[in-house]
N, C-alpha and C positions, 0 to 999 in steps of 0.2 A: 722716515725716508733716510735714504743715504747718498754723499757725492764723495768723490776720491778723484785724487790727481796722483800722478808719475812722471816718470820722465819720460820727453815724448821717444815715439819709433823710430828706427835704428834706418829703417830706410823707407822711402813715402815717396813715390812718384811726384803725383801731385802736388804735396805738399813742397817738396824740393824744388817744382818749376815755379812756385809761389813765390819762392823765396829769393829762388837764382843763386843760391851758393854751390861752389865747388865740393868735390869733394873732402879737400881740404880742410876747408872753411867749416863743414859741415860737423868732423871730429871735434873742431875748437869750439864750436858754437850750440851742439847738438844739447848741451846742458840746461842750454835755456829756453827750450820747448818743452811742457808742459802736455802733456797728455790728461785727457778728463776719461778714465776709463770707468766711471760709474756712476749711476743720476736714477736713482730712483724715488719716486712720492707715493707713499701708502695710498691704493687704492679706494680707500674712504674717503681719503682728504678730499674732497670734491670742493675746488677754491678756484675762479675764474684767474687765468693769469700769473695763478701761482708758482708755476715748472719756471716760468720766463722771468719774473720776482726774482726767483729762491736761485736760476743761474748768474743772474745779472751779478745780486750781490756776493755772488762767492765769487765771481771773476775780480771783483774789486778787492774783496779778503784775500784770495790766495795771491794778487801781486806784491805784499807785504809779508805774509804769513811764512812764504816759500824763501823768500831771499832773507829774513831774519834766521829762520831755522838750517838754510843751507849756505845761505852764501850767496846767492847765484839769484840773478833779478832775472824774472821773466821776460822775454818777449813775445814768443808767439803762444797759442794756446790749442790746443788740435782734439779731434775728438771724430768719433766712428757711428755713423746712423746707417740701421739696417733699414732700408725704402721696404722693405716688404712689411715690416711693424710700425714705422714711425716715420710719420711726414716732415720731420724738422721744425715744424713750427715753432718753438719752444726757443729754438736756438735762435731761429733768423729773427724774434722776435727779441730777444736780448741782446742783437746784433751780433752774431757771428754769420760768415756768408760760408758757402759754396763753393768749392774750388775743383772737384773732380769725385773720384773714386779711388776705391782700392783693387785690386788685380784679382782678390781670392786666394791670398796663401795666408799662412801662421804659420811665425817664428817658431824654431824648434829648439833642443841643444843645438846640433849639429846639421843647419839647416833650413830652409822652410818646405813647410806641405802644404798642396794643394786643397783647396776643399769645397773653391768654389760659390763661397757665398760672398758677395760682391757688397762692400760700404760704400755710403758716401761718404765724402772728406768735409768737414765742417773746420773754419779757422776761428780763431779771435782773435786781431792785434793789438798786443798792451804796449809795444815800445811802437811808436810812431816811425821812428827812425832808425831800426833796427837794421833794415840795409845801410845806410851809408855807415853804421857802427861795423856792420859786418863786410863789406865794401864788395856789394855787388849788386847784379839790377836781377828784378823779375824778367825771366824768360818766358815767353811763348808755349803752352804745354802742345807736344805732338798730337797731331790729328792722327788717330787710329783709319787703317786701312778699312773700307767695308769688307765683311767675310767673304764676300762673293770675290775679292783682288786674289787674281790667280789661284783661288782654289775650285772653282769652277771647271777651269780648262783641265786640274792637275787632276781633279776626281777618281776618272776610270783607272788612272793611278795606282792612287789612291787603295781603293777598292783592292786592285793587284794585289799592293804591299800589305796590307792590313790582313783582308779577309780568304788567303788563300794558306789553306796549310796540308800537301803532300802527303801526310800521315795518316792526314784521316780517311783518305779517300784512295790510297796508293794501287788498291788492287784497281782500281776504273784506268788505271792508265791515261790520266791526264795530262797534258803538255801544257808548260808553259803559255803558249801561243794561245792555246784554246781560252785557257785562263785567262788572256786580258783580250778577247774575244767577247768572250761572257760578259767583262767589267763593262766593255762600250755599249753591249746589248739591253744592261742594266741602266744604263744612265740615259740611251737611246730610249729605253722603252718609258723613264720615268719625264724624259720631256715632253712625251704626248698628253702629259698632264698637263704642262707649263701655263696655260691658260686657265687654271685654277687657282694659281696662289696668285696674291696681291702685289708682292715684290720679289724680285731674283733673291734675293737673299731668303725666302722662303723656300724659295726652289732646290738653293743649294741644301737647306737645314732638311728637306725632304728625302736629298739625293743620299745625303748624309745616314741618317734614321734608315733607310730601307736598307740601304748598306751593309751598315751595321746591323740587323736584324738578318742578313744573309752572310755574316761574317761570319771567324770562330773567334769572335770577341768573344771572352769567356764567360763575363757576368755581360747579358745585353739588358742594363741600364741606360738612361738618358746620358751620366756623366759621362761609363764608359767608352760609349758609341764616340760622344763627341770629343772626348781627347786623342780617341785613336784616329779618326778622322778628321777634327778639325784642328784641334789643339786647345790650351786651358782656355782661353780668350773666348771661345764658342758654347762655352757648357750653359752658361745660364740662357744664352740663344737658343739654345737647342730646349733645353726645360721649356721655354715661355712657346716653342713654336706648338710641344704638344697640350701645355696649358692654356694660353692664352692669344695668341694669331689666329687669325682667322682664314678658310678658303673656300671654294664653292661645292660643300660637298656633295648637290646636288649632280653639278655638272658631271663631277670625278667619277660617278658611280654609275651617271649616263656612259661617260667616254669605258669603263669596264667593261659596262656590260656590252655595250655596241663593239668591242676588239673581241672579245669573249664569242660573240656570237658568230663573228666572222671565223675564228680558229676551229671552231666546232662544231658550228649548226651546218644542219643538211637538213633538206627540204624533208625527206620521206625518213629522218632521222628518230631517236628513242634516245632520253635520259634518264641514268637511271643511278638514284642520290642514296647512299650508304652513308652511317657513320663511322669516320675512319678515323678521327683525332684520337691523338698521343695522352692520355691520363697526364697532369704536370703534375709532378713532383716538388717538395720542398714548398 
């Protein structure tokens, strides 16, 4: 197996309302955070307890190990679990807690990039006292807006701005007007669903998805859709709503076909079903 430590992240949401320093404060004192960027135990070792053992005592080694070799005594201790591989246990069992998330980017040179894959933030505190050393208090971390705050009403917008592009389509002679026309027809037409999904905020990830699938988003991907649409904050919302949310797709495909039949059917009428799909490429 192997553990490795660095110097902690350059900037941490979470971790910085943990802490309550300035930005100031942050340059002066950022030395003495502690990043655990790697913790792995051979697969064999099959040892009850052992990951939460094998962290406890390196957390007691590296507060001596670190300030003999550098200079610099630790105080806090910080570290990055992906919830989709690993449940924490290991940590919260060696005591370290919970304090947030990460946003979805990676530091670049010149830079961060998005990419969407969301960590939790795990701490450890070695200095007790590390605030009044550093002289400031834990703040309060912001409540995130639900996605449904004002992107709901902004939508048909939305749609507007994103999925309309003149080029492709110039010879049909479309006007503006017509254009966000169509958008309110599209978000009209997907709330005759709304009694399908569980929560608005499903609604909106719906309103979203179909959107974009009518857009000239160029690659239509889940991430895509959703930064052009929702923005970075929505991407893994939008992944979990086609993975993992649930709605009644019973009903949905009632309420289709019963609009379907009204658009179309005639009593003394004849349908008559060809294959007409596009071959997909790539």
């Amino acid at each position: 197996g192997a553990i490795g430590w660095k110097s902690g992240a350059l900037k941490l949401q979470s971790r910085d309302y943990f802490i309550g320093w300035s930005v100031v404060q942050r340059k002066q004192y950022l030395a003495h955070i502690l990043y655990n960027d790697r913790f792995v135990i051979a697969e064999e070792m099959r040892v009850k307890n052992l990951a939460s053992h094998v962290l406890a005592r390196n957390v007691r080694m590296v507060r001596g190990d670190w300030e003999s070799r550098y200079g610099v005594k630790p105080y806090l201790l910080e570290t990055f679990i992906d919830p989709e591989r690993f449940s924490g246990s290991s940590y919260r069992a060696a005591g370290w807690q919970p304090i947030g998330s990460t946003k979805g980017y990676e530091k670049l040179k010149k830079g961060y990039r998005y990419h969407g894959k969301v960590k939790e933030v795990y701490v450890y505190v070695v200095e007790e006292e590390f605030r009044r050393i550093i002289g400031c208090e834990r703040r309060s971390y912001p409540q995130e807006g639900s996605l449904t705050t004002h992107k709901e009403e902004r939508l048909p917008m939305m749609i507007q701005e994103v999925g309309y592009n003149p080029d492709l389509i110039d010879w049909a002679g479309i006007e503006k007007e017509v254009v966000g026309r169509i958008a309110e027809e599209l978000v009209e037409f997907h709330r005759l669903f709304g009694d399908c999904f569980r929560r608005k905020e499903q609604r909106l990830l719906g309103q979203s998805y179909l959107g974009g699938l009518l857009s000239d988003v160029p690659r239509k991907n889940v991430e895509a859709i959703a930064l052009a649409f929702l923005g970075p904050r929505a991407v893994r919302c939008q992944q979990n709503f086609l993975s993992r949310y649930l709605w009644d797709e019973e009903r949905m495909l009632e309420r289709h076909q019963g609009l379907l039949a009204e658009a179309v059917g005639e009593e003394d009428g004849m349908h008559t079903v060809d294959s007409t799909e596009i071959p997909k490429k790539g």
